[in-house]
C-alpha positions as a LaTeX table, in Angstrom:
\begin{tabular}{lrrr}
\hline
Residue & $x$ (\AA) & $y$ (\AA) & $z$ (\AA) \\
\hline
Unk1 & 2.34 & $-8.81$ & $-16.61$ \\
Unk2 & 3.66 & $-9.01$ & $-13.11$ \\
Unk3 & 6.64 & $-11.26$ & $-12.34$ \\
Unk4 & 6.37 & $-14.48$ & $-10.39$ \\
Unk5 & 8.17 & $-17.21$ & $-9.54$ \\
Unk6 & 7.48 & $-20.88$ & $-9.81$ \\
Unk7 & 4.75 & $-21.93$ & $-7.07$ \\
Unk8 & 7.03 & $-24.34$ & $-5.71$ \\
Unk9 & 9.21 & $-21.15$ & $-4.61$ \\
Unk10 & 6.63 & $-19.20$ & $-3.43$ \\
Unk11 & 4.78 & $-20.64$ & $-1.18$ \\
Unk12 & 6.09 & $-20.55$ & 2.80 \\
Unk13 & 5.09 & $-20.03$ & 6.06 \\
Unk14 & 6.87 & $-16.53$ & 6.42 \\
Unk15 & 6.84 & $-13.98$ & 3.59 \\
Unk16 & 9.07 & $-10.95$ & 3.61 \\
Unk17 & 6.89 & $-7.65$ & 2.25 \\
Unk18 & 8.89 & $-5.08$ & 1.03 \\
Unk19 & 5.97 & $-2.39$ & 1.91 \\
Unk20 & 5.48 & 0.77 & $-0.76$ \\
Unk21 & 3.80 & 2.77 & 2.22 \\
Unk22 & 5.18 & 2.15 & 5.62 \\
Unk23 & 2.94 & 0.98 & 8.57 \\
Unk24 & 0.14 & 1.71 & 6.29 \\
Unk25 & 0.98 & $-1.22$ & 4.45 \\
Unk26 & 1.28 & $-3.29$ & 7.55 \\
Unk27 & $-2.12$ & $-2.86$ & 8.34 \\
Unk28 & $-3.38$ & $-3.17$ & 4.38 \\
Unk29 & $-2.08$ & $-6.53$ & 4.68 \\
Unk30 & $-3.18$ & $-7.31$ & 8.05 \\
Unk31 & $-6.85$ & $-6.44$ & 6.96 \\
Unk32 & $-6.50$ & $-8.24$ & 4.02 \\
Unk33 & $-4.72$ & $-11.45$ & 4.01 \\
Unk34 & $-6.89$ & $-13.78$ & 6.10 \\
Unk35 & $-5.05$ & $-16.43$ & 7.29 \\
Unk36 & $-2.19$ & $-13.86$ & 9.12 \\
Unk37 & $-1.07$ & $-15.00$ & 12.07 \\
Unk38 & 2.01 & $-13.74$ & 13.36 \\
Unk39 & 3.39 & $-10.06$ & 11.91 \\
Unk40 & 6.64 & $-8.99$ & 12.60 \\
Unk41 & 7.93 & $-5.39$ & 11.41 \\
Unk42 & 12.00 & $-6.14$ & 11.57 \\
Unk43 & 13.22 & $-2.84$ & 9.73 \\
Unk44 & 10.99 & 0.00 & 8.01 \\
Unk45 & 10.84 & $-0.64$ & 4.65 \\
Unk46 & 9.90 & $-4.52$ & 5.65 \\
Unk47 & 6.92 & $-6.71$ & 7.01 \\
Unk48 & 7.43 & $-10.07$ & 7.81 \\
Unk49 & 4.21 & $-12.32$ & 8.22 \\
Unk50 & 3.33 & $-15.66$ & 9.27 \\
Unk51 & 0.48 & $-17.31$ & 6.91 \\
Unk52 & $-0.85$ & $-20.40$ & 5.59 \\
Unk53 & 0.75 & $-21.10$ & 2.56 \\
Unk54 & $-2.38$ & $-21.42$ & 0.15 \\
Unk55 & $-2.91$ & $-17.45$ & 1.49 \\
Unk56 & $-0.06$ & $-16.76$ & $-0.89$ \\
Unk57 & $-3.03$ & $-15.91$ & $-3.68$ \\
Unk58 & $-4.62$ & $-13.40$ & $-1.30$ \\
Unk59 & $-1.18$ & $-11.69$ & $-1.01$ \\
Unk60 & $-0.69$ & $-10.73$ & $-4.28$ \\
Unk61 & $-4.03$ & $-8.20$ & $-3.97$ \\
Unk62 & $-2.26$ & $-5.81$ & $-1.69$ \\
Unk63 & $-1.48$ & $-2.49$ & $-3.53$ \\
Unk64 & 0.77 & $-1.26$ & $-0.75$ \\
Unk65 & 3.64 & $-3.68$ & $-1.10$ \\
Unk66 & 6.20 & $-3.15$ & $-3.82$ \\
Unk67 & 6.91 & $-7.24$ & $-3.95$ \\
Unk68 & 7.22 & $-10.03$ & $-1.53$ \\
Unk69 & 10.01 & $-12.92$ & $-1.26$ \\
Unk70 & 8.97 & $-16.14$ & 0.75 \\
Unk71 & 11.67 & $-16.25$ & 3.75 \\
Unk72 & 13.90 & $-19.20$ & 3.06 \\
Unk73 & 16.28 & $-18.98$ & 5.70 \\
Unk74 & 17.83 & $-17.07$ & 8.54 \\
Unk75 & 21.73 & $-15.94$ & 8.12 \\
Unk76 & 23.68 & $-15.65$ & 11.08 \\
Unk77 & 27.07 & $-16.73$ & 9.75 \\
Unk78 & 27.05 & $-20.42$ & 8.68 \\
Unk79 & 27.91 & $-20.54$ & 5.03 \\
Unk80 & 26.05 & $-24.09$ & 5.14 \\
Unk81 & 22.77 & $-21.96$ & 5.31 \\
Unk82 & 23.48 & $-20.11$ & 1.84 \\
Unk83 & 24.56 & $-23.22$ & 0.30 \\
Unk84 & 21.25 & $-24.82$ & 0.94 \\
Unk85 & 19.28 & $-21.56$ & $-0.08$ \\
Unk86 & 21.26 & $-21.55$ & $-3.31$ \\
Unk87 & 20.49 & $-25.76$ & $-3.63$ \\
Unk88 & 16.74 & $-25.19$ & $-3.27$ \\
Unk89 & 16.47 & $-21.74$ & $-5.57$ \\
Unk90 & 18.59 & $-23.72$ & $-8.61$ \\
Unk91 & 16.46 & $-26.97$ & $-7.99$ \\
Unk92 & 14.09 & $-25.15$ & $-9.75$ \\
Unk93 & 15.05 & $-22.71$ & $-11.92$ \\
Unk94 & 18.04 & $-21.45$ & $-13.89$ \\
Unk95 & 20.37 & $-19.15$ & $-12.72$ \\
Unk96 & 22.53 & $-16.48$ & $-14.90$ \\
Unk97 & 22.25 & $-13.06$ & $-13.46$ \\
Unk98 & 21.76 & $-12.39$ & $-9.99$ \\
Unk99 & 20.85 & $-9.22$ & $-7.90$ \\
Unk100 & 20.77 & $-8.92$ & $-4.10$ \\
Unk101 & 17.99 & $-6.38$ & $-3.13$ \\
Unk102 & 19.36 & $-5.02$ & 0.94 \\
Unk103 & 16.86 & $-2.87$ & 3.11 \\
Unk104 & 18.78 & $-1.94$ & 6.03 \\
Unk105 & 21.52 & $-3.99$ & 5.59 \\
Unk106 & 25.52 & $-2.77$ & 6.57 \\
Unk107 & 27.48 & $-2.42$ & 3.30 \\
Unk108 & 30.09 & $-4.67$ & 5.03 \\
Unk109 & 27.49 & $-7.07$ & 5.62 \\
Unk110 & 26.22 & $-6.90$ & 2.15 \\
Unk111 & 29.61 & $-7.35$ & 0.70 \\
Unk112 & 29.91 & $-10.42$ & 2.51 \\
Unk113 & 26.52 & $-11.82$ & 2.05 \\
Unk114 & 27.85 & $-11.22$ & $-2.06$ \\
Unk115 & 30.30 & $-13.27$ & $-2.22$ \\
Unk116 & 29.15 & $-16.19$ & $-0.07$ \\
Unk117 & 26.07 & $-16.38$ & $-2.72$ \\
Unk118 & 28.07 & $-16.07$ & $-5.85$ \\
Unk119 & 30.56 & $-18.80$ & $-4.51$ \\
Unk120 & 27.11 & $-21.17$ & $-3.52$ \\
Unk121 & 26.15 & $-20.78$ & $-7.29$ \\
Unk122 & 29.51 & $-21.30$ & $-8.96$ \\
Unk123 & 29.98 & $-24.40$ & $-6.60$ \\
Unk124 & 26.46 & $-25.65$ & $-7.84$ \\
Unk125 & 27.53 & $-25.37$ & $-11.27$ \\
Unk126 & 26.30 & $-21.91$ & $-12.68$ \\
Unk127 & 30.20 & $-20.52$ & $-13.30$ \\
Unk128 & 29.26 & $-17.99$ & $-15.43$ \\
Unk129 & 26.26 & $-16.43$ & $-13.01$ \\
Unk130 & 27.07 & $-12.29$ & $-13.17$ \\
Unk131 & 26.52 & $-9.70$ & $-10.84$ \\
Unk132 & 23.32 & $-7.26$ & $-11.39$ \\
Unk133 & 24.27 & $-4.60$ & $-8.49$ \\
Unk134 & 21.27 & $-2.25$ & $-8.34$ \\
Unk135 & 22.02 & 1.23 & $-7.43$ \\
Unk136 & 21.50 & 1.79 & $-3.88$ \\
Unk137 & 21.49 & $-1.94$ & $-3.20$ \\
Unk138 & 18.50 & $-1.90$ & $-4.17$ \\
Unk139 & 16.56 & $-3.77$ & $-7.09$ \\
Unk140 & 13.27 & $-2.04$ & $-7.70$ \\
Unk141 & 9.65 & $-3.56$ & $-8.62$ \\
Unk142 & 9.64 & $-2.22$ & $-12.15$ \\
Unk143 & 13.29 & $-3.35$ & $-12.61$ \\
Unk144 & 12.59 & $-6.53$ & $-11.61$ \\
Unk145 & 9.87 & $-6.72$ & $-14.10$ \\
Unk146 & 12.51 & $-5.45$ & $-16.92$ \\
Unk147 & 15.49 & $-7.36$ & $-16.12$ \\
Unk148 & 16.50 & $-11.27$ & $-16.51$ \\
Unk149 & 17.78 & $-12.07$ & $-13.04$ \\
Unk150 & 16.91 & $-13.42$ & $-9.94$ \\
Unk151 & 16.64 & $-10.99$ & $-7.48$ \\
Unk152 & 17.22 & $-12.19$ & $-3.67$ \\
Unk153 & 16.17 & $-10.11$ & $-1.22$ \\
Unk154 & 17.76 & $-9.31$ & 2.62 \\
Unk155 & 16.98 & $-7.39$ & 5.97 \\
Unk156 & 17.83 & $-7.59$ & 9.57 \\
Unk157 & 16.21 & $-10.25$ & 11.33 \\
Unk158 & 17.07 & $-11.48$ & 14.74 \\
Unk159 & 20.31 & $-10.86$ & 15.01 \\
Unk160 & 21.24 & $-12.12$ & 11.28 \\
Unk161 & 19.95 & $-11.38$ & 8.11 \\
Unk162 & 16.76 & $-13.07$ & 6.50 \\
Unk163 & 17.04 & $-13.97$ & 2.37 \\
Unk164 & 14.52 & $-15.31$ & 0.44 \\
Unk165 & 14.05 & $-14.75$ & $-3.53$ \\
Unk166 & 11.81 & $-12.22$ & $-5.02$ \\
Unk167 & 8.54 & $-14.28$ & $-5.48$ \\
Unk168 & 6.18 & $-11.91$ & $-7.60$ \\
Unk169 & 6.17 & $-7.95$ & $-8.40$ \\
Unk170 & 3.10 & $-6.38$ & $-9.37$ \\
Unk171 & 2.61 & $-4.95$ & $-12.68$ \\
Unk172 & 1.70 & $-1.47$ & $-11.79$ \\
Unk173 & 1.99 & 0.48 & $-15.15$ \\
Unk174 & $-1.98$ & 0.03 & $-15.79$ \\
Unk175 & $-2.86$ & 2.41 & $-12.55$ \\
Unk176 & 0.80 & 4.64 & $-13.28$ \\
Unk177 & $-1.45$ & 5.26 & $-16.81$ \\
Unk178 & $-4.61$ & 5.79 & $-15.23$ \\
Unk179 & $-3.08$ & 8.39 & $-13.00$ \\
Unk180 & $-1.85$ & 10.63 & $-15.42$ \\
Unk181 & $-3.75$ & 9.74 & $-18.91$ \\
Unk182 & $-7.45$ & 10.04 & $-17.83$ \\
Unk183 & $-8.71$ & 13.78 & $-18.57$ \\
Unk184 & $-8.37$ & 15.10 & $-15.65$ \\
Unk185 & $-5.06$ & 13.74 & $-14.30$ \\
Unk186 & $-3.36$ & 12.66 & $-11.19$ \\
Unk187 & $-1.00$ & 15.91 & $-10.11$ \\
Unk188 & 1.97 & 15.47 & $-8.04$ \\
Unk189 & $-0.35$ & 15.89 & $-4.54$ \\
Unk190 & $-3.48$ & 14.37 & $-5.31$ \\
Unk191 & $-4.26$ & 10.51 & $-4.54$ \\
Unk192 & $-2.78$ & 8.09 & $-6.53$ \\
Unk193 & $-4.74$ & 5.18 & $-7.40$ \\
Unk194 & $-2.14$ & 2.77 & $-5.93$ \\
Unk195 & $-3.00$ & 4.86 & $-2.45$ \\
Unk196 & $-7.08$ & 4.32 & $-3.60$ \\
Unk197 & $-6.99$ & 0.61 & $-4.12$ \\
Unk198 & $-4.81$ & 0.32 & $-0.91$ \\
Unk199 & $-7.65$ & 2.36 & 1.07 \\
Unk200 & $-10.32$ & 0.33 & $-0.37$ \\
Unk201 & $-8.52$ & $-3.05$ & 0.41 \\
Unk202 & $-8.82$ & $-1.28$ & 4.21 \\
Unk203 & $-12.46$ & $-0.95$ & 3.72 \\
Unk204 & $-12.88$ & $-4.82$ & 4.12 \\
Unk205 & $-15.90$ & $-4.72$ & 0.64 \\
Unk206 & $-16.43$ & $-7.46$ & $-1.67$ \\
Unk207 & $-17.17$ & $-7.43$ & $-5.73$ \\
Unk208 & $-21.15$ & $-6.16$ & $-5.32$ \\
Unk209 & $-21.19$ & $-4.14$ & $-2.66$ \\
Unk210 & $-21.80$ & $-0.55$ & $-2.06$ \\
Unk211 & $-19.39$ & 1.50 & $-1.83$ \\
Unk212 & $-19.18$ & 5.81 & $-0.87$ \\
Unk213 & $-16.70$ & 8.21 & $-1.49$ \\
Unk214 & $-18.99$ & 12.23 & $-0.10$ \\
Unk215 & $-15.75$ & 14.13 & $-1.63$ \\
Unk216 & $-15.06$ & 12.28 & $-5.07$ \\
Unk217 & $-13.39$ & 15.42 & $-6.36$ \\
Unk218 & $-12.01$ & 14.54 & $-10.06$ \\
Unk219 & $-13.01$ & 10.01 & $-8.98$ \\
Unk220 & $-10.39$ & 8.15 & $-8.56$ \\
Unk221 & $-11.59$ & 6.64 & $-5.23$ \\
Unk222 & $-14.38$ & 5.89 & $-7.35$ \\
Unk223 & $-12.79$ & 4.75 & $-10.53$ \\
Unk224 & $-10.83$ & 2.29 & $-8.50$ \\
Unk225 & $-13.49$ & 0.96 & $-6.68$ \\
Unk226 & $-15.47$ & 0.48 & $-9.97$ \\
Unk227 & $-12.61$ & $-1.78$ & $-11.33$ \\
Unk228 & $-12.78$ & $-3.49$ & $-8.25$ \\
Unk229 & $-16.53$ & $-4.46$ & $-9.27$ \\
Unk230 & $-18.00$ & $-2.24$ & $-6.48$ \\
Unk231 & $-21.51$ & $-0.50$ & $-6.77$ \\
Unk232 & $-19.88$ & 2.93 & $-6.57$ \\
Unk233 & $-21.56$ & 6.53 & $-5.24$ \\
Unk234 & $-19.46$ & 9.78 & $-5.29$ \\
Unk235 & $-20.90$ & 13.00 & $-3.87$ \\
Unk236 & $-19.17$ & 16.12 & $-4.14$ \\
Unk237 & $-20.34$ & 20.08 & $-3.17$ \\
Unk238 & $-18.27$ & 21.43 & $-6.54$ \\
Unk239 & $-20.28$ & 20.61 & $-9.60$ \\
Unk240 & $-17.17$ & 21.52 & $-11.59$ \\
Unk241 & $-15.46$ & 18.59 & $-9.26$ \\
Unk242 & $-18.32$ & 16.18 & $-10.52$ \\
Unk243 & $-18.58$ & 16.65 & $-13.96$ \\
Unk244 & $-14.32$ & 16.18 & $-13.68$ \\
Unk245 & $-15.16$ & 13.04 & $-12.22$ \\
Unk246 & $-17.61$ & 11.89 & $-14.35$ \\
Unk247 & $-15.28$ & 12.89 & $-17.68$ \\
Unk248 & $-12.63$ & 10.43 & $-16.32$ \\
Unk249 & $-15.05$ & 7.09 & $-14.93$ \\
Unk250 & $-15.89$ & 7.38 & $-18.68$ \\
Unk251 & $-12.43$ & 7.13 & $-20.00$ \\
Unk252 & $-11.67$ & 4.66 & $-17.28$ \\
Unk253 & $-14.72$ & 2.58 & $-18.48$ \\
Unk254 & $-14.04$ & 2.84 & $-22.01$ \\
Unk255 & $-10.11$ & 1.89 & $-21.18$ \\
Unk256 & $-11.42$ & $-1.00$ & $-19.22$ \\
Unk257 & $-13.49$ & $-2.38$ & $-21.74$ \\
Unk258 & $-16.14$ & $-3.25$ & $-19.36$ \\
Unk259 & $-19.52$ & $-1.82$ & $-18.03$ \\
Unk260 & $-18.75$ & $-0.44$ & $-14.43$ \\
Unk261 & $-21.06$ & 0.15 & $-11.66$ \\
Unk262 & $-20.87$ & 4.05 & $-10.58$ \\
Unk263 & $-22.83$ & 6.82 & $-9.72$ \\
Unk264 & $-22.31$ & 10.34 & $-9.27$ \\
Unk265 & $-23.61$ & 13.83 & $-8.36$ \\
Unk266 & $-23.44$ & 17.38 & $-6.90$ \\
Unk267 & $-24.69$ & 17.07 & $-2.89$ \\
Unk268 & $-23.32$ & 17.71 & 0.30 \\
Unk269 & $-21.18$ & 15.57 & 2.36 \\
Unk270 & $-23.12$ & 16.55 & 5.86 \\
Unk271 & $-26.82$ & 15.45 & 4.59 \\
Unk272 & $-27.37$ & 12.59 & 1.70 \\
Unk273 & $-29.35$ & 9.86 & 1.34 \\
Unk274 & $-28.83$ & 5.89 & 1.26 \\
Unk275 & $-27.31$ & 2.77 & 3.05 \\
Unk276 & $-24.07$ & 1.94 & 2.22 \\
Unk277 & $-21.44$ & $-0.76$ & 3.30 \\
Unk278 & $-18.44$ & 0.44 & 3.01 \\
Unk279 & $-16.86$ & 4.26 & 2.97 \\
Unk280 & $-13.43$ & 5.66 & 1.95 \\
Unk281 & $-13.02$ & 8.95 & 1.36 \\
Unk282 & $-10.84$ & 12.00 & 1.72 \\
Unk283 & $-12.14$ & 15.59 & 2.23 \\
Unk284 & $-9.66$ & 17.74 & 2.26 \\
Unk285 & $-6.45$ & 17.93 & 0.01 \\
Unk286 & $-4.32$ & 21.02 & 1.53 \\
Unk287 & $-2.36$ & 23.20 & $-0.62$ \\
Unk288 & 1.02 & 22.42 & $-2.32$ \\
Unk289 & 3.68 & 24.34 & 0.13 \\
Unk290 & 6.73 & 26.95 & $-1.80$ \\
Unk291 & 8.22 & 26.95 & 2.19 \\
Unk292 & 8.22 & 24.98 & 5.12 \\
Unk293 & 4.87 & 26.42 & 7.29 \\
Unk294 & 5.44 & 27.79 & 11.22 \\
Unk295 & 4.17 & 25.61 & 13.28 \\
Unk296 & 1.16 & 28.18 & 14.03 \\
Unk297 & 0.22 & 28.24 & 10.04 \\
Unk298 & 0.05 & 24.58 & 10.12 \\
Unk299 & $-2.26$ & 24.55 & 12.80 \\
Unk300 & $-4.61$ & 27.13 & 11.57 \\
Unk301 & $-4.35$ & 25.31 & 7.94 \\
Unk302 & $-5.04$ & 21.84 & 9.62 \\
Unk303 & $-7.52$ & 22.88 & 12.02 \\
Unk304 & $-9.68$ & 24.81 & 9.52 \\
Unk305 & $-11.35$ & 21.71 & 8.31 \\
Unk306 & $-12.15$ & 20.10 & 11.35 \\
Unk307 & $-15.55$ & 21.36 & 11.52 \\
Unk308 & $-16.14$ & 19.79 & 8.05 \\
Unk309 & $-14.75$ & 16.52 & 9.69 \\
Unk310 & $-16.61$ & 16.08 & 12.53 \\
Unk311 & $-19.92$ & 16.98 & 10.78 \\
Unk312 & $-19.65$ & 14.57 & 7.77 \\
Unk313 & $-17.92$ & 11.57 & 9.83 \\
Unk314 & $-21.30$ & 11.85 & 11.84 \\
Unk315 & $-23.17$ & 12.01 & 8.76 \\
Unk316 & $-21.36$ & 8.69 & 7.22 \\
Unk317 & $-21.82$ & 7.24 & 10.80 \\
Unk318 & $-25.75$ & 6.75 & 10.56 \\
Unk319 & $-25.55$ & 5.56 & 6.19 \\
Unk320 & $-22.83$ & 2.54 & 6.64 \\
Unk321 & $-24.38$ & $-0.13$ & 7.35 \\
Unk322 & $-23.52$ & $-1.77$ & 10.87 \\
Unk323 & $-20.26$ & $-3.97$ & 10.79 \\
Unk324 & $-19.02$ & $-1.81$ & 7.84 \\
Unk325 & $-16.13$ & 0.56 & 7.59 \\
Unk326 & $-15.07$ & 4.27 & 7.32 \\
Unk327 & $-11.68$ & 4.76 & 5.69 \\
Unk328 & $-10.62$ & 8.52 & 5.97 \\
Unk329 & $-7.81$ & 10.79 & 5.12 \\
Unk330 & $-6.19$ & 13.49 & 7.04 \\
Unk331 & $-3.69$ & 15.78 & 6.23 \\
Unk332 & $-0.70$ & 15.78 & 7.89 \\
Unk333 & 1.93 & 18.65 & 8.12 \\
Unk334 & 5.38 & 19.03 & 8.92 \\
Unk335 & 6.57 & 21.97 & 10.51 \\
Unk336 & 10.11 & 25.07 & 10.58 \\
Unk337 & 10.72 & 23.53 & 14.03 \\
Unk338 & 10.97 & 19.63 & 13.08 \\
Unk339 & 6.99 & 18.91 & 14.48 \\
Unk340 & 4.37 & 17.48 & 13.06 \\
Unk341 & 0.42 & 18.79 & 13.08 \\
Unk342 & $-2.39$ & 16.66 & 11.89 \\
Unk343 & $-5.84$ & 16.46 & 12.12 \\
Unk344 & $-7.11$ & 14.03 & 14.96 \\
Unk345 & $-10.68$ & 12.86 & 14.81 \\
Unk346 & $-11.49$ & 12.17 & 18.44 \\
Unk347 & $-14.78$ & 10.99 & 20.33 \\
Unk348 & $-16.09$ & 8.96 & 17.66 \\
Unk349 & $-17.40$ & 6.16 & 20.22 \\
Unk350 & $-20.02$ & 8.79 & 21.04 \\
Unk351 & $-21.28$ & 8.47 & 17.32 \\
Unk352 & $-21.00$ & 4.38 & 17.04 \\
Unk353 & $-17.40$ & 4.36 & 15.54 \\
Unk354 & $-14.73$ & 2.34 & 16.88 \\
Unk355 & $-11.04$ & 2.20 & 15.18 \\
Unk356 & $-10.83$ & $-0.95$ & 13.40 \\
Unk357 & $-8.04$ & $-3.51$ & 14.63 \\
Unk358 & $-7.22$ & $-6.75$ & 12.22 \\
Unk359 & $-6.19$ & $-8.41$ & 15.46 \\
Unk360 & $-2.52$ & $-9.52$ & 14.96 \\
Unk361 & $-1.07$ & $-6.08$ & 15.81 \\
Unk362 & $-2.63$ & $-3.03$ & 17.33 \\
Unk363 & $-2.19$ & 0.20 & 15.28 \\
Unk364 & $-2.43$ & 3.60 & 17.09 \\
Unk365 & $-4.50$ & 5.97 & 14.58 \\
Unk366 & $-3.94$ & 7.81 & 12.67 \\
Unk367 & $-1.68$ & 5.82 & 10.68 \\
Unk368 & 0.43 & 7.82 & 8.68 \\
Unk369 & 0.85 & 7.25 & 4.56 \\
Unk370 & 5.30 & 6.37 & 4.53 \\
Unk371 & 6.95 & 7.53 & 1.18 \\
Unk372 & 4.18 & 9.52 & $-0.65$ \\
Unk373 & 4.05 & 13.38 & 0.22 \\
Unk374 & 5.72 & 15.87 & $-1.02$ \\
Unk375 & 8.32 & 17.43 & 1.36 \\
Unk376 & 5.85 & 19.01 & 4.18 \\
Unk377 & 2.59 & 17.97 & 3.05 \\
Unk378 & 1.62 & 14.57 & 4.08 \\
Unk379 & $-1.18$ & 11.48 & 4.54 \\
Unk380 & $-2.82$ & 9.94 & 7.64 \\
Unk381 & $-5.42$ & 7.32 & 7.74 \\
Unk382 & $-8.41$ & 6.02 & 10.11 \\
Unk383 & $-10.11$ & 2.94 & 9.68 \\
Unk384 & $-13.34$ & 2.57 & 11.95 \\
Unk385 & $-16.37$ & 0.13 & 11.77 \\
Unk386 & $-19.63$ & 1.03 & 12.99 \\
Unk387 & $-20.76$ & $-1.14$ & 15.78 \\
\hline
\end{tabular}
């Protein structure tokens, strides 16, 4: 079950998300959450949006966040301020282990920040409150889950610190198990279905709608979107690749306990039939790397596939349906010299594709998947809509 805090806590007008995948997140929850209207990206690991606080249900559908806090106040040196956090936290709940979760915080800072809060709670009473000091500052999701204690959370923010307590973690164990328990399992460089269910939050589809993944390899685009209640399709030129996929939407049905809505077969990415309203694929998963490539391997190894891009985006141009949107991966490679080489997808206009902006911030493409590669190998993502 994931962790939440009474609603009285959790609703605000600024929430703190502590994103699981960089700017990738930022726009997940951009294209998501609705009633955004102000997004502010203080520190890397944080996202700090402005929202009407009955949006705080929406929130908690974003797979790219690792847990959000509702910003309660703004530090800048007034001990007064963590007094009143501390008097408006213990208002409502009980207090007897605390743990203060820093992302990008000085460690003389977050010594001080410390002790101000544990004096605030002794003064209000809890005497016997005790320290839960997470290695690396840091209090993580599943920790959170596992642990009795109220975990605050703090970051740089306009020349103080924000703090606000940990409001709800998700309970990610069910898609950890799908990943590597379904026949044919999640390996360390394939996508995870976390990544999946953030990608097909991007795609903007509602339970019922029709959904395409033309290189399902082994399904978990699809699997996802099935437990999402989409009216799946997966297409894929390896028949070995298909009947993988259609070994594990069985499991993932029977798991489920529910009938889901999928289809899939052998075909070919650059010519299929049907009208579709949403698309979120990705063709091409490079190799696992021993070494770290020359810059000239990485080009050859990301430029191979290009051909294959360019033909299939057109291809998945003319079947979504007008207003709908193309979510598609990239590889992404890191070089001997320090560069980086990835796959750009360029003159799309020319085929009635436009990169899709939320509105609240603009996000140059491709946006790049933070914290999940391995060390060379890496994630980008576009997001178009046909217009």
């Amino acid at each position: 079950m994931p962790y939440t805090l009474p609603e009285a806590l959790r609703g605000a007008e600024r929430l703190a998300l502590v994103v699981a995948f960089g700017r990738l997140s930022v726009l997940e929850a951009c294209s998501t959450v609705k009633s955004v209207t102000k997004v502010e990206v203080p520190c890397e690991r944080i996202c700090v949006v402005e929202l009407d606080p009955s949006s705080v249900r929406s929130v908690v559908k974003l797979a790219g966040i690792h847990k959000f806090s509702p910003l309660l106040t703004h530090f800048q040196g007034d001990e007064a301020v963590i007094r009143q956090l501390v008097q408006r936290i213990t208002n409502k709940i009980d207090v007897s282990r605390l743990a203060l979760s820093a992302y990008d915080t000085d460690e003389a800072d977050y010594e001080v920040l410390v002790r101000l809060l544990l004096d605030a709670f002794r003064e209000a009473g809890f005497k016997k409150i005790r320290l839960l000091r997470p290695k690396g500052n840091e209090l993580f999701a599943d920790q959170v889950l596992s642990r009795d204690a109220l975990d605050l959370i703090t970051f740089p923010y306009k020349g103080g610190y924000g703090l606000g307590p940990t409001a709800w973690v998700p309970d990610v164990a069910p898609m950890r198990e799908r990943g590597v328990e379904k026949p044919v399992p999640h390996s360390g460089i394939s996508l995870s279905p976390r990544l999946a269910q953030l990608l097909l939050n991007l795609s903007g589809l509602s339970p019922g709608q029709r959904l395409l993944d033309p290189f399902c390899g082994s399904g978990t685009i699809i699997s996802e979107g099935a437990l999402m209640s989409l009216n799946c399709v997966g297409i894929d030129s390896n028949p070995a690749r298909v009947a993988q996929a259609k070994r594990n939407l069985a499991w993932v049905e029977k798991q489920s306990g529910r009938t889901l809505a999928y289809h899939v077969e052998t075909g070919d990415a650059r010519d299929f039939q049907g009208r579709f309203d949403g698309i979120v694929t990705e063709p091409i998963l490079l190799p696992r790397f021993h070494s770290t490539p020359s810059s000239q391997k990485a080009k050859q190894l990301v430029n191979k596939p290009s051909r294959v891009y360019s033909e299939s985006l057109y291809s998945m141009a003319e079947a979504v349906r007008k207003g709908g949107r193309i979510v598609i991966v990239v590889p992404t490679l890191k070089t001997a010299d320090g560069s980086e080489v990835l796959l750009r997808l360029e003159e799309t206009e020319s085929i009635g594709l436009k990169e899709f902006q939320p509105g609240h911030v603009r996000f140059e493409y491709p946006v790049r998947v933070a914290f999940e590669s391995t060390r060379w190998l890496g994630r980008a993502v576009y997001v178009f809509e046909r217009v």
